[in-house]
C-alpha positions in Angstrom: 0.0 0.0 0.0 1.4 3.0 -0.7 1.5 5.6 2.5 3.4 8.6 0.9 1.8 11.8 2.4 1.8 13.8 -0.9 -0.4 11.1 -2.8 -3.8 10.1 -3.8 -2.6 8.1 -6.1 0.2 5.3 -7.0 2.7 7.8 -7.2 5.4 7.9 -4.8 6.6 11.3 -5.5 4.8 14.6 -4.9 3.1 15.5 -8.3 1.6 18.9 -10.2 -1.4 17.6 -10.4 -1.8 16.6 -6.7 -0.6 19.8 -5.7 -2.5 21.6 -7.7 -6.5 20.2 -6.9 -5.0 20.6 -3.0 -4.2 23.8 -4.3 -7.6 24.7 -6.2 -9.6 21.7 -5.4 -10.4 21.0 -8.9 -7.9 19.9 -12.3 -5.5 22.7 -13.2 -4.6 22.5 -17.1 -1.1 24.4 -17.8 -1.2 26.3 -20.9 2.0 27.0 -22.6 2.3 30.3 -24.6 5.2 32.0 -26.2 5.1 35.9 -25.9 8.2 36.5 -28.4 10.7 37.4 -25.9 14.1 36.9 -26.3 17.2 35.8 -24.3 20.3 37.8 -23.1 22.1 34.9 -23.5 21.5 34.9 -27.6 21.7 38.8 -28.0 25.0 39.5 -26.1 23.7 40.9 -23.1 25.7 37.8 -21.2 25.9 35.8 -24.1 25.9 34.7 -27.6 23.8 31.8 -29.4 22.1 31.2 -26.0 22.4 27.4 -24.6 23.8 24.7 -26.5 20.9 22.2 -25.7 18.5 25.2 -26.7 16.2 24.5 -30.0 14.8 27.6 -32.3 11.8 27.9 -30.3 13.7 28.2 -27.3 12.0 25.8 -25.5 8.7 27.1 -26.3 7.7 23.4 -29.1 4.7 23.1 -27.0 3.5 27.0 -26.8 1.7 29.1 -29.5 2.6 31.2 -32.4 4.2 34.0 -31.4 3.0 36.0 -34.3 -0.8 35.4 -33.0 -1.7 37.3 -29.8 -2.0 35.6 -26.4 -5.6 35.4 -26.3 -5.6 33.5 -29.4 -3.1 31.3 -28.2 -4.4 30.4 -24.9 -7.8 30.2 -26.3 -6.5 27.7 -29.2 -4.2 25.7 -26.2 -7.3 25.3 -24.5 -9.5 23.8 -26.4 -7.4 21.1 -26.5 -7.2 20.5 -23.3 -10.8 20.9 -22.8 -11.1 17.5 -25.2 -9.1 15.5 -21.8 -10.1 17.9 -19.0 -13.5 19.6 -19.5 -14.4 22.2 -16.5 -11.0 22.5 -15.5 -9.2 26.0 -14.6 -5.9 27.2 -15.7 -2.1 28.2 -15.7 -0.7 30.5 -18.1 2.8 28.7 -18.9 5.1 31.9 -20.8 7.5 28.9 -21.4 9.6 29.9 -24.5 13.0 32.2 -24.0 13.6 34.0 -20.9 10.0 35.7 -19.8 11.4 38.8 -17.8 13.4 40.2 -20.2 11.7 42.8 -21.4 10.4 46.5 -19.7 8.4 46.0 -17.0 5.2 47.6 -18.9 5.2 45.3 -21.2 5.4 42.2 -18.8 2.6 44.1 -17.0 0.5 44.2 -20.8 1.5 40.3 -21.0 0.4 38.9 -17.9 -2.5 40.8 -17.2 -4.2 40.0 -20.8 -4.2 36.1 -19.9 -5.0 36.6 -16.5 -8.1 38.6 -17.6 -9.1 35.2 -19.2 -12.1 33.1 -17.2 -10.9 30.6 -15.3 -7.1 31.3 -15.4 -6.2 30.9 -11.8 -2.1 31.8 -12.1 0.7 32.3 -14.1 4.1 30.2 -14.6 7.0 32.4 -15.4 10.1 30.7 -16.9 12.8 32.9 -17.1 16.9 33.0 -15.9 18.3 33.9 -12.4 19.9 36.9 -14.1 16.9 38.6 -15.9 14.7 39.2 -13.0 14.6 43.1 -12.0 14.0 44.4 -8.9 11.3 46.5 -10.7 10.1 43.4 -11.7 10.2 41.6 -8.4 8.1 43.9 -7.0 5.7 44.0 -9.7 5.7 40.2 -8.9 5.3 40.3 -5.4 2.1 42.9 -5.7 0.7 40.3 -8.3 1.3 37.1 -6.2 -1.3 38.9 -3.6 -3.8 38.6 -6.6 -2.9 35.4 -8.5 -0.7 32.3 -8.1 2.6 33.3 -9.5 5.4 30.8 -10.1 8.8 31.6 -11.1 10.7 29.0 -13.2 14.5 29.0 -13.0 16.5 27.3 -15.2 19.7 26.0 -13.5 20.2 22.7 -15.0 23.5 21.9 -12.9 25.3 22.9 -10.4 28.9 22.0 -12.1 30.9 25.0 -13.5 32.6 22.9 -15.7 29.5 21.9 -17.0 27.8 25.1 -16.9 30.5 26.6 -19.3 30.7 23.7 -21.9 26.6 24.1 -21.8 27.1 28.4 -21.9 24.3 28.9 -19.2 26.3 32.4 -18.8 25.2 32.8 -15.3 27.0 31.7 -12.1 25.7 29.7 -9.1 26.1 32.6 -6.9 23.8 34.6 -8.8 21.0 31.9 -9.2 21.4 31.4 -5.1 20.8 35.0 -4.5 17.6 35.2 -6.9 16.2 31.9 -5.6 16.5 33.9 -1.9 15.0 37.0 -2.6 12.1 35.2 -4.6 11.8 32.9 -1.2 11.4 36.5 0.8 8.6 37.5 -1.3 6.6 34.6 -1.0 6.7 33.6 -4.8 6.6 29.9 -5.4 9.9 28.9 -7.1 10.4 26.0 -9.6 13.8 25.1 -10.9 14.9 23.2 -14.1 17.6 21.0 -13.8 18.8 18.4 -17.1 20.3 15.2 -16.4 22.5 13.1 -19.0 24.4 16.8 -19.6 28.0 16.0 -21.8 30.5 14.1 -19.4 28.0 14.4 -16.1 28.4 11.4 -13.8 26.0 9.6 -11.4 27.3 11.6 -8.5 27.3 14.5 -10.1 23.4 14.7 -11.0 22.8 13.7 -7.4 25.0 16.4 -5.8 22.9 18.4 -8.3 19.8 17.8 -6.5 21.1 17.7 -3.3 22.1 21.3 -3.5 18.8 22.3 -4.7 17.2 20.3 -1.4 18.9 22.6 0.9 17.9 26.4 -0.7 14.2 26.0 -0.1 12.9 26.0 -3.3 9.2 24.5 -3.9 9.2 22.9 -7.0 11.7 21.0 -9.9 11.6 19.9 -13.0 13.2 17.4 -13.5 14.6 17.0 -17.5 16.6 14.5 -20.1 18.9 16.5 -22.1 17.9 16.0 -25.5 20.5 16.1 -28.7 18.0 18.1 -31.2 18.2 19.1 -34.9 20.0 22.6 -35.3 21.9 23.5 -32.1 25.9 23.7 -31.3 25.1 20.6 -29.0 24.5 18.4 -32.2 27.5 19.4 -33.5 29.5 18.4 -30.0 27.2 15.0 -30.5 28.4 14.5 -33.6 32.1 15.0 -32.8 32.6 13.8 -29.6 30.0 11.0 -29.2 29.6 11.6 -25.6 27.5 8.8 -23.6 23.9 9.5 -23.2 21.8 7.7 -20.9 19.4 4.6 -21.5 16.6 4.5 -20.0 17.4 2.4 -17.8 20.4 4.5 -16.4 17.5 7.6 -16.4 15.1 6.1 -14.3 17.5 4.3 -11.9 19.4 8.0 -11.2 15.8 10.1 -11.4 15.0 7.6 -8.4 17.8 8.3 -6.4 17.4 11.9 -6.6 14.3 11.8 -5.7 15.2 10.4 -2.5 16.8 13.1 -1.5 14.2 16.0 -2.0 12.0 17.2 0.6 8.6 15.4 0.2 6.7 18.9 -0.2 9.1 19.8 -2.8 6.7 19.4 -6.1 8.0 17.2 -8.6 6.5 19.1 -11.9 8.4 17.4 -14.9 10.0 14.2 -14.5 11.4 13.6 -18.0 11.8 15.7 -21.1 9.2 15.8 -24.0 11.1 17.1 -27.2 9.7 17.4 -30.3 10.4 14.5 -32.3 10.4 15.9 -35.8 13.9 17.8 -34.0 14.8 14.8 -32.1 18.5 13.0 -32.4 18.8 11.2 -29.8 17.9 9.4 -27.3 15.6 7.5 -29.3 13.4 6.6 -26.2 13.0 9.9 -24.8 9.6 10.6 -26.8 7.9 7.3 -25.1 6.7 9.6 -22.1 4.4 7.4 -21.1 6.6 4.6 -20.5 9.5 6.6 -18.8 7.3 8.0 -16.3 5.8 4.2 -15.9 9.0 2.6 -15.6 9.9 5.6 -12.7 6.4 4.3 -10.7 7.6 0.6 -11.1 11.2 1.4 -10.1 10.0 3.1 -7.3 7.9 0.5 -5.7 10.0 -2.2 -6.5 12.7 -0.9 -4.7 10.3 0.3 -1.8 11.4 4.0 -2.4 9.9 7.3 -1.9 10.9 10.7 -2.5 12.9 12.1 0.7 13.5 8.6 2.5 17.4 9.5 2.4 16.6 12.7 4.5 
């Protein structure tokens, strides 16, 4: 029987969806938009040609067309969801780039046009530890007392090393001092983190997590890197052949690390879902279902449940 405290279902790890009808009481539908921004990391601002995992949308396969305004988008998101979840409210996902790097009237004009839409119950912000304002964390702050506001911070590793060959452009100091003054202002923070990155070991992805267990952060998603069409990491791919993980090697490490998060620390994303027209490798990587399966089975195999190493 399973007895962990953040379930009403098989899952041994603390889910969105759980979190979310505790949250709302009812089905919360995330709906991914992309609101054109751009990155400093691909116009020079810290960086140039932004992360070498990153694809043309910038992360943004599953939002809208950016040429079509955000109503239309959202409105065209959701009636697909509506087919799997009808009566359901919503999230406004600004997944693609980095969603606080622009003047703060015109986040103002983006966020308040979805969140003027029925039933929209929050926004998700993904952005970088170095783009956030403190105009803009204000702004934040005053709009977490009207809506649920989440903040998602790409990280992806802790390793300098890894950091550079990856050009994340930002240091672990910095993302630490964000990820604090976003704690003091109440705004629920989520943080991306990639395993399989070039030359990463075991060890290292769970020293990733363990770091991440001890700044007080609420959620994580947790990612497979993914060798796509078009980006400088295909060309490294096709050099160097670096080992990526099997499945197998995925789920056994996800596992672990999830044994040393905090049990109220929502797991969000627990493999990557690329698109597979882009896709390279690893060929498994687009058979969600059966990663996120093999995770469950894994899990109570083994008798293991997220924070019984703390």
């Amino acid at each position: 029987m399973n007895t962990f405290i953040y379930s009403n279902t098989n899952k041994r790890y603390h889910t969105l969806d759980y979190f979310y009808k505790n949250k709302f009481g009812c089905k919360v539908s995330k709906i991914s938009l992309n609101a054109g921004f751009s990155c400093p990391n691909l116009d020079g601002t810290v960086g140039y040609g932004g992360c070498i995992y990153c694809s043309k949308t910038g992360s943004g396969e599953y939002g809208g067309n950016p040429l079509e305004d955000l109503t239309t988008q959202f409105n065209k998101q959701k009636q697909i969801m509506d087919k799997k979840w009808p009566n359901s409210k919503y999230i406004a996902y600004f997944q693609a780039r980095t969603n606080t790097y622009a003047p703060l009237k015109v986040l103002k004009e983006k966020y308040e046009e979805v969140l003027k839409i029925d039933n929209v119950v929050g926004i998700a912000i993904a952005t970088r530890s170095d783009s956030i304002s403190d105009d803009v964390l204000n702004y934040l702050e005053e709009l977490n007392k009207k809506t649920f506001v989440t903040v998602e911070l790409g990280l992806q590793t802790i390793h300098k090393k890894t950091s550079t060959l990856i050009n994340r452009c930002h240091t672990l100091e910095n993302f630490e001092k964000m990820v604090k003054k976003l704690q003091e202002k109440h705004i629920f923070t989520t943080i991306h983190i990639i395993n399989g990155l070039p030359y990463e070991t075991e060890e290292m992805m769970l020293q990733t997590v363990k770091y991440l267990n001890k700044i007080n952060i609420d959620g994580i998603k947790i990612h497979m890197l993914s060798v796509l069409k078009n980006t400088t990491l295909e060309k490294l791919y096709e050099k160097d052949k670096f080992p990526l993980l099997s499945l197998e090697e995925y789920v056994k490490i996800v596992c672990q690390q999830l044994r040393y998060l905090n049990p109220k620390i929502v797991v969000e994303r627990i493999t990557g879902d690329p698109d597979i027209n882009d896709l390279i490798a690893p060929s498994w990587l687009p058979k969600k279902r059966i990663v996120i399966n093999s995770i469950d089975k894994y899990m109570a195999k083994n008798n293991i449940y997220q924070g019984d190493k703390l």
